[in-house]
VEXGU-724891 format. One record per residue (C-alpha): residue number from 1; residue in three letters; x, y, z. Coordinates in steps of 0.1 Angstrom, whole numbers, plus 5000, padded with zeros to 4 digits. Example, Ala and Ser with C-alpha at 12.3 -4.5 7.8 and 13.67 -1.06 7.14 Angstrom:
@resi=1 resn=ALA c1=5123 c2=4955 c3=5078
@resi=2 resn=SER c1=5137 c2=4989 c3=5071
% end
This chain:
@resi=1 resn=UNK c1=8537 c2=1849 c3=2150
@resi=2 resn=UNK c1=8509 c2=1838 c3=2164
@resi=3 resn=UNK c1=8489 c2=1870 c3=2170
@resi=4 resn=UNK c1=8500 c2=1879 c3=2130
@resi=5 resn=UNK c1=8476 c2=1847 c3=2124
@resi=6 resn=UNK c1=8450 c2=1858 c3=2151
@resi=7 resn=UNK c1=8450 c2=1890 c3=2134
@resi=8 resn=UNK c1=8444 c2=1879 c3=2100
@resi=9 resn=UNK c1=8405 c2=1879 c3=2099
@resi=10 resn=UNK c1=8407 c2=1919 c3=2107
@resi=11 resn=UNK c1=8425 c2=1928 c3=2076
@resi=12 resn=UNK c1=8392 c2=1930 c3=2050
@resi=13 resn=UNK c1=8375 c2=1945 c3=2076
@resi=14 resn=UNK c1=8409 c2=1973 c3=2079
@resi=15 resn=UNK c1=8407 c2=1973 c3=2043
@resi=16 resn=UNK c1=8365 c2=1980 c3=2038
@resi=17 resn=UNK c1=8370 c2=2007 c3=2064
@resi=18 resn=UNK c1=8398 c2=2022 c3=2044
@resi=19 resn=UNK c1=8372 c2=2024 c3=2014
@resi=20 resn=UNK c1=8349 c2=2039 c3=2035
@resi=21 resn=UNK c1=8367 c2=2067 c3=2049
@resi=22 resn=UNK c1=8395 c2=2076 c3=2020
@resi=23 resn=UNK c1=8372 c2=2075 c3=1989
@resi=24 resn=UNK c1=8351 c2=2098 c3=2000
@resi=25 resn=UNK c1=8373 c2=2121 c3=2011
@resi=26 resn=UNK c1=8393 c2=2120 c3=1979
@resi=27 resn=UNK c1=8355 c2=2121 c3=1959
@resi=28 resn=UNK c1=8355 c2=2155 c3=1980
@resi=29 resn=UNK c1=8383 c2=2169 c3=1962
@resi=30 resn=UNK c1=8377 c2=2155 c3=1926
@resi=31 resn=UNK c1=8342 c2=2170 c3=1924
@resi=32 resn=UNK c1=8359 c2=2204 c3=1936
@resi=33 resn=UNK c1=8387 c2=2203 c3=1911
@resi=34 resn=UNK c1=8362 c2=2195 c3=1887
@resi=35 resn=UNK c1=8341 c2=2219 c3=1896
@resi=36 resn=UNK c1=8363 c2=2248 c3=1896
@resi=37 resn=UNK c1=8383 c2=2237 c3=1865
@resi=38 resn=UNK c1=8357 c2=2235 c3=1842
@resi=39 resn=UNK c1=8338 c2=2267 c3=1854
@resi=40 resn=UNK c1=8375 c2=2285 c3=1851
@resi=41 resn=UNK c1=8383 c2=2269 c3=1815
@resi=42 resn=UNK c1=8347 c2=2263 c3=1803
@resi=43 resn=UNK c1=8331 c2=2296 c3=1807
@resi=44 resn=UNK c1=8311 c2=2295 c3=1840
@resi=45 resn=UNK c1=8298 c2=2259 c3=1831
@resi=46 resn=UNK c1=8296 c2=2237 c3=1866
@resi=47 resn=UNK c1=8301 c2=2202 c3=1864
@resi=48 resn=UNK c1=8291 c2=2191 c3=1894
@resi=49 resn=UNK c1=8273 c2=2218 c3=1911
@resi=50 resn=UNK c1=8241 c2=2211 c3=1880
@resi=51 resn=UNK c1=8218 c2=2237 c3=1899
@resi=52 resn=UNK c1=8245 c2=2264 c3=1895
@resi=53 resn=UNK c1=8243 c2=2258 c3=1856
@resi=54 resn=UNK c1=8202 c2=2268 c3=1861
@resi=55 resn=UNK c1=8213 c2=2299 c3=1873
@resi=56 resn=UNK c1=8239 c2=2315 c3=1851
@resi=57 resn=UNK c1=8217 c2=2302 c3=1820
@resi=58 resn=UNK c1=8187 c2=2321 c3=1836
@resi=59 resn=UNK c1=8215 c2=2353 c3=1845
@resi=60 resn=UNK c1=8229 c2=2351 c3=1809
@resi=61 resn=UNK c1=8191 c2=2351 c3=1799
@resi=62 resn=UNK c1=8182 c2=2378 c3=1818
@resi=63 resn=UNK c1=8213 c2=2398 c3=1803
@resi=64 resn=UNK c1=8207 c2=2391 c3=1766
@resi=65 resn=UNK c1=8237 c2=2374 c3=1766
@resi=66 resn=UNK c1=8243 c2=2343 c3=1742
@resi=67 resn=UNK c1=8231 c2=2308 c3=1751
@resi=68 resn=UNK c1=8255 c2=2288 c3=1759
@resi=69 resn=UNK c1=8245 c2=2252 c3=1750
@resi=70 resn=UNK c1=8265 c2=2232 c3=1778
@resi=71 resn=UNK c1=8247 c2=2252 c3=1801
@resi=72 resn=UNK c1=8209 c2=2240 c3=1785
@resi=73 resn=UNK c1=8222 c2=2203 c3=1782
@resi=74 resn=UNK c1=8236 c2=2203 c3=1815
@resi=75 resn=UNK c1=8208 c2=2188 c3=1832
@resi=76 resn=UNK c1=8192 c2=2167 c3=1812
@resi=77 resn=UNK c1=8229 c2=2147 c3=1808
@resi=78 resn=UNK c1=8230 c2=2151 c3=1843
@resi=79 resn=UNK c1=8195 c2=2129 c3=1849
@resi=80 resn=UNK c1=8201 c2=2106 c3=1818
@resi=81 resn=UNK c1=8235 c2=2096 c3=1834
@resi=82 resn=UNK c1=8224 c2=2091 c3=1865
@resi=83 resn=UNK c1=8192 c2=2067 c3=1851
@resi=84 resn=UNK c1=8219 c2=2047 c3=1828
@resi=85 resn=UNK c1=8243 c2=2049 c3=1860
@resi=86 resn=UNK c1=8216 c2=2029 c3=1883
@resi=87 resn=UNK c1=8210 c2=2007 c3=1854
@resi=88 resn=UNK c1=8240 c2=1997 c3=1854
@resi=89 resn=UNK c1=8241 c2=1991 c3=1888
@resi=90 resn=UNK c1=8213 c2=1972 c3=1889
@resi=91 resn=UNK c1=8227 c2=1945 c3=1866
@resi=92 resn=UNK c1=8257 c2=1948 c3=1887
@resi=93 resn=UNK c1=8238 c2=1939 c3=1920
@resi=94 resn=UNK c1=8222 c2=1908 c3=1898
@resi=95 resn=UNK c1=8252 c2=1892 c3=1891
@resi=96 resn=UNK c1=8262 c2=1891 c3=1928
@resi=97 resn=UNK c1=8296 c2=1920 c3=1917
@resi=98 resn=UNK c1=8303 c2=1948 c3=1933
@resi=99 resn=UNK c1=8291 c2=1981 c3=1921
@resi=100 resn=UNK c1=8317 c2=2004 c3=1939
@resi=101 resn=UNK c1=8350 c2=1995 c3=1920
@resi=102 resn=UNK c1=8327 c2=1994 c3=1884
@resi=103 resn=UNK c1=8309 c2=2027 c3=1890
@resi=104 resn=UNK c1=8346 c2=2043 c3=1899
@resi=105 resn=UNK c1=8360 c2=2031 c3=1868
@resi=106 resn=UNK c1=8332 c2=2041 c3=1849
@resi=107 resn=UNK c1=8336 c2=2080 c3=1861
@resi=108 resn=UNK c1=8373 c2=2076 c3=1859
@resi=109 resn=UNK c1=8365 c2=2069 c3=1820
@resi=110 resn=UNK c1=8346 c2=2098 c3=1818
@resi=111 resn=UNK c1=8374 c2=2122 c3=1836
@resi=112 resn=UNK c1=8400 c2=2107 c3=1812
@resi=113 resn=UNK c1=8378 c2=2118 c3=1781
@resi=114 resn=UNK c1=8371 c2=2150 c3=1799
@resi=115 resn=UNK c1=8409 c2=2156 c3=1798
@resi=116 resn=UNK c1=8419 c2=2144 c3=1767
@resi=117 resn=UNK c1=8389 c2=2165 c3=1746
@resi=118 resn=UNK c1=8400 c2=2194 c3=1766
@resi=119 resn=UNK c1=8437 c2=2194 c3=1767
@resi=120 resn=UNK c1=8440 c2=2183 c3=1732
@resi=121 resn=UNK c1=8415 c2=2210 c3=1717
@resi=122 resn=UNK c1=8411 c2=2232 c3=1741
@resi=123 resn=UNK c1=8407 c2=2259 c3=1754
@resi=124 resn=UNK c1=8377 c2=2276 c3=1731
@resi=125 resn=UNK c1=8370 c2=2310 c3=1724
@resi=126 resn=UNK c1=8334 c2=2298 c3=1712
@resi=127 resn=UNK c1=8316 c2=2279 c3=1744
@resi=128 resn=UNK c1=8295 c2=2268 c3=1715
@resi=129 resn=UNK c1=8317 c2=2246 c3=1696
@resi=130 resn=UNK c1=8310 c2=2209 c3=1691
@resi=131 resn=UNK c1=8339 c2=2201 c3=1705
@resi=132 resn=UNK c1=8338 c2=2226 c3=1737
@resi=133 resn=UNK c1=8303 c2=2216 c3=1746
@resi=134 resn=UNK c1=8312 c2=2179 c3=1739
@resi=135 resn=UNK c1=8339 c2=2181 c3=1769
@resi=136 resn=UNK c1=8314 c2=2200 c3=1792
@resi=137 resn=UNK c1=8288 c2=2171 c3=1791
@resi=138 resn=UNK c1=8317 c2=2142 c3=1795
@resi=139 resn=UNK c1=8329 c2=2162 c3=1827
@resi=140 resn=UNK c1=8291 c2=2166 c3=1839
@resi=141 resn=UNK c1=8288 c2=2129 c3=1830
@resi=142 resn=UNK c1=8315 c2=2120 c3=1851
@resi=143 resn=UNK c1=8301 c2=2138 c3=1882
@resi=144 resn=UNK c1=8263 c2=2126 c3=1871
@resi=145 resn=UNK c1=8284 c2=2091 c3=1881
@resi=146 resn=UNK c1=8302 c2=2101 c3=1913
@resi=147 resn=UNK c1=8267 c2=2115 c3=1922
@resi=148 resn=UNK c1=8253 c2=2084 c3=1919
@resi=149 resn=UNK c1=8279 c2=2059 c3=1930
@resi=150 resn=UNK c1=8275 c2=2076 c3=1970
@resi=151 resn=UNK c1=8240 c2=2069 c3=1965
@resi=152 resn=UNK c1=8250 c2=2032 c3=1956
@resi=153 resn=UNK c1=8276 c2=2019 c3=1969
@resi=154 resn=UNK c1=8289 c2=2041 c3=2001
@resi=155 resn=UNK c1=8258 c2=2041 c3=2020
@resi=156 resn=UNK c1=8252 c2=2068 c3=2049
@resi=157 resn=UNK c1=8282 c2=2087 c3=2028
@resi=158 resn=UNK c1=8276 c2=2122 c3=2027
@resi=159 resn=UNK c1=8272 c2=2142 c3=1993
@resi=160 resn=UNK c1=8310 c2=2148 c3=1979
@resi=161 resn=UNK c1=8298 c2=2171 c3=1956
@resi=162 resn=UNK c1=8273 c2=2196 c3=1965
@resi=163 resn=UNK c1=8285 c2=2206 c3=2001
@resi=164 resn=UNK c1=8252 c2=2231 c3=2012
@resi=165 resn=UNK c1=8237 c2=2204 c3=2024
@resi=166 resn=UNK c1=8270 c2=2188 c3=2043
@resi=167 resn=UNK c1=8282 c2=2223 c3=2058
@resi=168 resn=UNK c1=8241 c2=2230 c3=2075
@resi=169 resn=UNK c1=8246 c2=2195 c3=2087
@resi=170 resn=UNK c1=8282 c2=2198 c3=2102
@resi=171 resn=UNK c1=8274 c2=2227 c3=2116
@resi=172 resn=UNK c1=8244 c2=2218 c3=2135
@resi=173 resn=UNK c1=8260 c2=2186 c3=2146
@resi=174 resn=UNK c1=8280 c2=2208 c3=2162
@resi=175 resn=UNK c1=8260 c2=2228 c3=2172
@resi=176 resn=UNK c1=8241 c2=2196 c3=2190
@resi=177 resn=UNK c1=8275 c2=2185 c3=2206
@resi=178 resn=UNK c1=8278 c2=2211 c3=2222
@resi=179 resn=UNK c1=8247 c2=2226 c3=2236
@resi=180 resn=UNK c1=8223 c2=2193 c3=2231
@resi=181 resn=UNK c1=8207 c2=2177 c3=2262
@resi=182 resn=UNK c1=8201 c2=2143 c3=2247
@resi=183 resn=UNK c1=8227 c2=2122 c3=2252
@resi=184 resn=UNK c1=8222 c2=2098 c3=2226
@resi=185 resn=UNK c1=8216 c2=2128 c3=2200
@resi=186 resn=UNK c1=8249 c2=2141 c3=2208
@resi=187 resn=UNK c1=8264 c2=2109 c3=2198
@resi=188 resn=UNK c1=8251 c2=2108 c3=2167
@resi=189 resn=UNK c1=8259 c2=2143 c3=2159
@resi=190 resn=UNK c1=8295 c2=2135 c3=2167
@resi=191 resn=UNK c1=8297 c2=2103 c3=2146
@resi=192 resn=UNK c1=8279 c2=2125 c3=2114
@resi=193 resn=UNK c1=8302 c2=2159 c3=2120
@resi=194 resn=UNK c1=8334 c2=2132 c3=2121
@resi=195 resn=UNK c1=8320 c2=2113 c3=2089
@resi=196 resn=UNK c1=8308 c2=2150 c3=2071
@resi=197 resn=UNK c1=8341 c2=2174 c3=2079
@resi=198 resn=UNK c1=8367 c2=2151 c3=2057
@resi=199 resn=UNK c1=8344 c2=2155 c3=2025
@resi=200 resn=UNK c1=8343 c2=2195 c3=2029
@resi=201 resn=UNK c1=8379 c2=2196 c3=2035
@resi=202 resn=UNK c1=8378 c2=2177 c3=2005
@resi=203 resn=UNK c1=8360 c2=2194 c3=1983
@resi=204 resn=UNK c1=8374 c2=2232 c3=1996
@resi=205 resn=UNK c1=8410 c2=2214 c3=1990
@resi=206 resn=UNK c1=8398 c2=2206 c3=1956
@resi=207 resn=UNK c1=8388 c2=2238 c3=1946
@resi=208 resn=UNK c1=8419 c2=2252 c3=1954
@resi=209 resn=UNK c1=8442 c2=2233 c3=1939
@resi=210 resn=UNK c1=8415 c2=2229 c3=1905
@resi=211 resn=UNK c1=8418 c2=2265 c3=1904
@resi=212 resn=UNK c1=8453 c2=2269 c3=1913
@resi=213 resn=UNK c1=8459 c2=2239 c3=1891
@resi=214 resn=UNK c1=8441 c2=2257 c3=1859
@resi=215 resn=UNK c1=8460 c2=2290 c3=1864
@resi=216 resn=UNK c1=8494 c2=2271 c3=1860
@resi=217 resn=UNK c1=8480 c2=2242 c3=1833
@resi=218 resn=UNK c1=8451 c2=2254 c3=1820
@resi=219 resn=UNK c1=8428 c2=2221 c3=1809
@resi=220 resn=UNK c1=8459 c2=2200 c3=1811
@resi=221 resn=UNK c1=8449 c2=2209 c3=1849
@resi=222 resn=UNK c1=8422 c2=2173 c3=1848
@resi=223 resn=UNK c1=8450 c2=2152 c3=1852
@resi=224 resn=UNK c1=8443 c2=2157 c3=1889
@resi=225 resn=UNK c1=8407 c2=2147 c3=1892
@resi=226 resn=UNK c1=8415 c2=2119 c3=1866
@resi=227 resn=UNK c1=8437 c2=2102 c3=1884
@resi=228 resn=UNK c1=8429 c2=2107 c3=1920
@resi=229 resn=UNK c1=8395 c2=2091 c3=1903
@resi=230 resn=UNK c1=8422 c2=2059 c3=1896
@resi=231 resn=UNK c1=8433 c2=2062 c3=1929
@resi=232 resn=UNK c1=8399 c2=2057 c3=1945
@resi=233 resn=UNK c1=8394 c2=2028 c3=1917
@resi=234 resn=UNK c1=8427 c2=2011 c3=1928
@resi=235 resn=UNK c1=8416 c2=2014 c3=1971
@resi=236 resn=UNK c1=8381 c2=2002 c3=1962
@resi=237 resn=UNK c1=8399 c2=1972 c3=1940
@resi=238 resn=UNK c1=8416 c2=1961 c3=1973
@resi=239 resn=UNK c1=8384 c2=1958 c3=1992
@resi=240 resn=UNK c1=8373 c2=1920 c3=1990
@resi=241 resn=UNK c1=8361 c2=1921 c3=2029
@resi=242 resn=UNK c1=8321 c2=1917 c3=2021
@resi=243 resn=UNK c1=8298 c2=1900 c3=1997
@resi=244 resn=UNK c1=8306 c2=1914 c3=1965
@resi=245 resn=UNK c1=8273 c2=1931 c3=1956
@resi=246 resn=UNK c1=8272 c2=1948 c3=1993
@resi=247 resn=UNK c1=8277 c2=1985 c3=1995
@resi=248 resn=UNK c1=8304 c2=2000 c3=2014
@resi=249 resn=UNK c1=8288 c2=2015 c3=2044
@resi=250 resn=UNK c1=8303 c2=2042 c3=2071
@resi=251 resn=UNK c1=8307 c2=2027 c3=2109
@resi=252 resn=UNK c1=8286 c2=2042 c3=2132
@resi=253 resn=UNK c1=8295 c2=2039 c3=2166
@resi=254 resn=UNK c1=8274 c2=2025 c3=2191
@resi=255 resn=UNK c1=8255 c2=2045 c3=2213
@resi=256 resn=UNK c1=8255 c2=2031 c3=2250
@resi=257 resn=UNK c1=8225 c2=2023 c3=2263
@resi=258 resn=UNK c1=8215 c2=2042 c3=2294
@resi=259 resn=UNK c1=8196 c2=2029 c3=2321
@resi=260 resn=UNK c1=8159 c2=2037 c3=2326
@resi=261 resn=UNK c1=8159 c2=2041 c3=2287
@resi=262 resn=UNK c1=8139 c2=2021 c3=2260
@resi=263 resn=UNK c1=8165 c2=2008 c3=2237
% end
């Protein structure tokens, strides 16, 4: 009974790292089922992958095929989302609240509009409807937030939706583990590949079941990123561990000091 009270104090801090290491693994898999459902169900448009909408609007250019408008607004919703996302933020931070559990909500808001638009109208035989283009920019939005949220409120997180960067830096962590000479380096490496390899898994799970999930459902297929995006809402909720306008921030492990060395 007495360790239970001696204990106590470690709960918010079980808790915070909870938040820290499940939502961005299950950000990973959002921004893949995203992904891959609206490029599936939307034709070719990427939600979260913005640079990949550059392309196939410079391919379908190139082609003489029609503009597709999702594809043109893409970024420009991307960038005004962000800017309105740090905004928000900001008056967040000012208040003394939390941005994490806000910023989730807000993309969760933006998922659930995503699916409603696209399961109740869609699918589109013209990419060019109101309607069609209307639920490509709310499921860009929502990403535009999860984008930004990483970059707010889970410091040292590594991107959950663009994983280029996260698979060159896994792989030359490993890379430093095992052949490195620096000591210290190697830790590092180890603490980043350990941090970095849940979000790919993520993501690559994501895009499997967002395609397998939009093969058996169609649009209907959202529901998946949607609520997982609830799910992350509901583990940040639980996190009262820090000041409330503190970002959640990943753990890294000491790295012993060695003997002859400047620390």
């Amino acid at each position: 009974m007495l360790d239970q009270f001696r204990n106590e104090p470690d709960r918010p801090a079980r808790t915070a790292d909870l938040a820290s290491r499940a939502v961005p693994l299950i950000l990973g898999v959002i921004a893949g089922s995203t992904d891959t459902i609206g490029f599936l169900g939307l034709r070719g448009l990427f939600t979260a992958h913005i640079t990949g909408d550059l392309v196939v609007l410079a391919a379908h250019f190139a082609a003489g095929d029609p503009t597709v408008f999702s594809h043109i607004l893409a970024l420009p919703v991307f960038m005004l989302i962000l800017f309105l996302t740090r905004l928000l933020a900001g008056g967040l931070e000012r208040a003394g609240l939390s941005t994490l559990g806000p910023l989730l909500l807000v993309e969760a808001f933006f998922l659930v509009a995503f699916l409603l638009v696209c399961g109740v109208w869609g699918p589109w035989r013209d990419p060019n409807a109101i309607l069609a283009t209307l639920a490509g920019l709310l499921g860009v939005a929502a990403m535009a937030v999860q984008n930004a949220l990483v970059q707010i409120s889970l410091t040292n997180t590594p991107a959950t939706s663009v994983m280029t960067t996260n698979v060159t830096r896994f792989t030359m962590d490993v890379g430093e583990v095992l052949v490195g000479r620096d000591h210290a380096k190697a830790v590092q490496a180890r603490s980043r590949a350990i941090q970095t390899f849940p979000v790919i898994l993520g993501f690559a799970t994501g895009c499997v079941l967002g395609a397998t999930g939009e093969a058996a459902a169609g649009l209907w297929s959202l529901a998946l990123p949607t609520g997982l995006a609830l799910v992350a809402f509901g583990i940040a909720s639980t996190d009262r561990s820090s000041s409330p306008s503190r970002a959640v921030a990943f753990n890294l492990p000491t790295i012993p000091h060695v003997k002859g060395e400047t620390p």
